[in-house]
Structure formats: structure tokens, C-alpha cells
N, C-alpha and C positions, 0 to 999 in steps of 0.2 A: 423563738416564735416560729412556729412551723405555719407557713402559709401555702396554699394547696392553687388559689386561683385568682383572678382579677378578671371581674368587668369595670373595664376601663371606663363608661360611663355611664349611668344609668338618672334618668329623670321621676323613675317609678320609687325607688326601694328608700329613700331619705325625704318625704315628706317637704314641698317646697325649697327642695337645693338639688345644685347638678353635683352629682357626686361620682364616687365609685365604687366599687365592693370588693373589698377582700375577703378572702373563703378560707379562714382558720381548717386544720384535719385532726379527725377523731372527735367524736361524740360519744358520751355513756346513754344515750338512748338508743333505742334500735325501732322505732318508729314504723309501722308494715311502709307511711302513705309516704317516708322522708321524699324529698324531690332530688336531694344532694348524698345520694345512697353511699355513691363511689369516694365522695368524705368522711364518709360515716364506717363504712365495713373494710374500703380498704384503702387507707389514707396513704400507708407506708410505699403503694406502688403506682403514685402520679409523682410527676416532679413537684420537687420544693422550690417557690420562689422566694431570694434570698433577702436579708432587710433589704441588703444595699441597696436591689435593685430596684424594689419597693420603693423606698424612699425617696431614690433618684425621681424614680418616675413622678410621684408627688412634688417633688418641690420645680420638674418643669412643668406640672398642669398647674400647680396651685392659683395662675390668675386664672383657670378657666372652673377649678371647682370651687365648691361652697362646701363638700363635708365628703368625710367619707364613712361608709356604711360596713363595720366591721362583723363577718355571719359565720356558718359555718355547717357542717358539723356545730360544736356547739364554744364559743371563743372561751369559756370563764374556765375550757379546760386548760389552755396555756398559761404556764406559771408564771409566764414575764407580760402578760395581758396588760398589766397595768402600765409599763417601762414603753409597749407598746403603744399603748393611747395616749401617752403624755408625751411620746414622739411625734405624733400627730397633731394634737393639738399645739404644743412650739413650735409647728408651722404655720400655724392659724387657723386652721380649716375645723370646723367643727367635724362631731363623730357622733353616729348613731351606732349602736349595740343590739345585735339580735341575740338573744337568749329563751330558752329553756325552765329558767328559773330553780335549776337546781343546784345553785350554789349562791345564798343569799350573803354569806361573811362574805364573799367577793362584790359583788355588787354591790353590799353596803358600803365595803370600802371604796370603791370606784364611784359612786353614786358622792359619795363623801368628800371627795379630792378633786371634784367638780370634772373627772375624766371625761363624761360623756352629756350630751347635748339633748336626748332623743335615745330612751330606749321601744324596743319592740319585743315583749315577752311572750311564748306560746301556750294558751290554755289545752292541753291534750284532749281531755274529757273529765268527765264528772271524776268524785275524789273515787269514787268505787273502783271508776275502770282506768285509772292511769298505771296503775303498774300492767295491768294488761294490754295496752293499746303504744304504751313504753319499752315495751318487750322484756324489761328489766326492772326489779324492786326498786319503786321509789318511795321517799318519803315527803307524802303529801306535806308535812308542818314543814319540810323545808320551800317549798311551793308555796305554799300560805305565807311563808316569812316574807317573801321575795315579790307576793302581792302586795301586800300590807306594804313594803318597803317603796313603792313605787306611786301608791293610792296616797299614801302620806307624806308622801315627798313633794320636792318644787324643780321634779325635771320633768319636761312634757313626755309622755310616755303614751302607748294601745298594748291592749290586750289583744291577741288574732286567735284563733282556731280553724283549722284545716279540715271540712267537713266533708268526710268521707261514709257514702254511702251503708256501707259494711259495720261503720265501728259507729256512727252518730245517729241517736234516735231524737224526735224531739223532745223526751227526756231528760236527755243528756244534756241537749241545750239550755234547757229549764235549771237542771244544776249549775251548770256552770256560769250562768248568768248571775244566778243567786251569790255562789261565791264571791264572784268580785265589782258587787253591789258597792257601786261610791264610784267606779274607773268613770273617767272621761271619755276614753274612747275605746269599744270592742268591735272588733272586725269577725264576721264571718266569712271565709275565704273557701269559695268552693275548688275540689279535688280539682288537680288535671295533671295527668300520665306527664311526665314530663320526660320518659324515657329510661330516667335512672331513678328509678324508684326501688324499693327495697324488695318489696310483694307484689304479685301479678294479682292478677282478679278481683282490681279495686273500678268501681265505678264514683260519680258525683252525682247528686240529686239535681235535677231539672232548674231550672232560673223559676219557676212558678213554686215548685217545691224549699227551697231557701229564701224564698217573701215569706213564707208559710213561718218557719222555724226563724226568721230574721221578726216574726211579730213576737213568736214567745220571747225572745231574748228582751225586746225592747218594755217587755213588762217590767223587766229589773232595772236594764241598763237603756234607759231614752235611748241614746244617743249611740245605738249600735248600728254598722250599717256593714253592709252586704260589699264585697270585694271579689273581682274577676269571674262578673257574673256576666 
């Protein structure tokens, strides 16, 4: 398991629990707006933190956490992912999952074997522009599978999208709303420079301009709501 970083505790990123985040390294997207660039392009030149010392650390906070929150780059890319969350859960602590959604045979099986508690998957953009906006061919029906997988499943799960001014029209929004007609819950999450980002000369839409594009979405999805506005 190649693990890249740890916030040691976060009240934001795991939905009602104090938790922590590990930051898996390497992604197959290449994203302009990623926030976790230097996971994503150059994973091989930060240190590796090793299980042990992962683990260690978990099993002295575990009275103090409720879960932890495993992101990345993109985690369904490590092969021991699974051997991974089922270490964590035999401590007791539940586990949130951020993914990408392109790798739905993994997720079904972890989805399956009761691994995770709480997924977070990220809708790119509508199906036209994901391999553009991806920086790399993907294929939307495996995206599709991995919605589908989670809309008819019984693990609480959001959909988010990263609405960056450059790539998201209210268009776009209107698609992707459409596709994943039935989620309980969709986040639009406005852009912010986080410093390690992939591409320069990305701006975010205004807080008045994302009410605007947060009403088309709710024509599909009620229950979509607006995030780090």
C-alpha cells in the first residue's frame, strides 16, 4: 500500500465522525483542477508512510476517532486496497472511500465485503467532456457502472463535482444532474487554488453564480446542495 500522507484529524472530510485521512499515491486521471497534484504527477518523489507506522498510529487514537477517511490520488489504484480497509475496520473504526469511479469490479467487491462505511465518488463533467476534463480516455460505462453500483446499493454514499469556472457550463451541470437521477445526495463544490493544483489559470464561479447552477441541478437531484461556498 503506498500511502503518500496523513491528516491526522479532520471533522470536515467523513461526514459526522472525527476521523483522519490517508492520501493513497498515483491516479490514472490527470484532472487540470486536482487539488492533490503532487499525488497524482509525482507520487514516486514524497516519502512513503509505512503500514506500520500507520497502523501504530490508529490503534493509539482509535478512542479518539470514529473513521477514517481513505483519498488520494485515486485509492482503487492499490492492489492491496482491500487487505488495506479490512485492517482498519479490525480495529473498529469505520472507513470512508474517495473515488473516481473508475474501477467499478473493485468497488463492487469492496462495496460487497462490507469494507467501507461511507463512499464519496466524483462526477467530472457531463459524459461528452470526461475524457477531456480527465486529461485521459476514459470509459464513461465504467463510470456509469460504479454509479449505478452505489444508487442501488445500501452504503450511504454523495456524489461531488468540482465546479471550475473554465471547464463547467450550466449545461454541464444539467447533464450531470440527469445522469445520476435517483443519488441521495450531490455536492457542488466550488473551485479553490489550493496551491498544488495541476493547471494554472483556473478561476471559481461567484457564491451568487453556484445558487444559480445549484437550482438547475436540483431540478433532477432535490437534494443537491452547494459546498465551500
Amino acid at each position: 500500500m503506498i500511502i503518500k500522507g496523513l491528516q491526522k484529524t479532520t471533522l470536515l472530510d467523513f461526514p459526522g465522525k472525527v476521523a483522519c485521512t490517508v492520501f493513497t499515491g498515483g491516479c490514472n486521471f490527470r484532472c487540470p483542477f486536482c487539488h492533490n497534484a503532487s499525488l497524482v504527477i509525482s507520487p514516486d518523489f514524497s516519502d512513503i508512510i509505512s503500514e506500520d507506522d500507520f497502523f501504530s498510529f490508529l490503534k493509539k487514537r482509535s478512542s479518539i476517532l470514529d473513521g477514517v477517511c481513505v483519498s488520494g490520488g485515486e485509492p482503487l489504484l492499490q492492489k492491496d486496497i482491500e487487505d488495506f480497509l479490512q485492517k482498519i475496520k479490525d480495529i473498529g473504526l469505520a472507513v470512508k472511500l474517495d473515488t473516481n469511479g473508475s474501477f467499478p469490479e473493485r468497488l463492487n467487491s469492496i462495496l460487497a465485503r462490507g469494507l467501507v462505511d461511507y463512499v464519496a465518488m466524483d462526477i467530472k463533467n457531463s459524459k461528452e467532456k470526461y475524457s477531456l476534463i480527465c486529461g485521459t480516455d476514459v470509459d464513461t460505462a465504467k463510470i456509469s457502472e460504479s454509479i449505478s453500483l452505489l444508487i442501488n446499493g445500501n452504503i450511504p454514499y454523495e456524489f461531488r463535482t468540482t465546479v471550475v469556472k473554465e471547464f463547467h457550463t450550466p449545461q454541464d451541470i444539467e447533464d450531470m444532474s440527469r445522469w445520476i437521477v435517483g443519488a441521495g445526495r450531490y455536492f457542488l463544490q466550488s473551485f479553490k487554488d489550493s496551491g498544488d493544483i495541476i493547471s494554472d489559470g483556473l478561476s471559481a464561479y461567484t457564491p451568487e453564480e453556484m445558487r444559480s447552477l445549484l437550482d438547475i441541478a436540483r431540478k433532477n437531484i432535490p437534494s443537491t446542495e452547494l459546498r465551500g461556498i
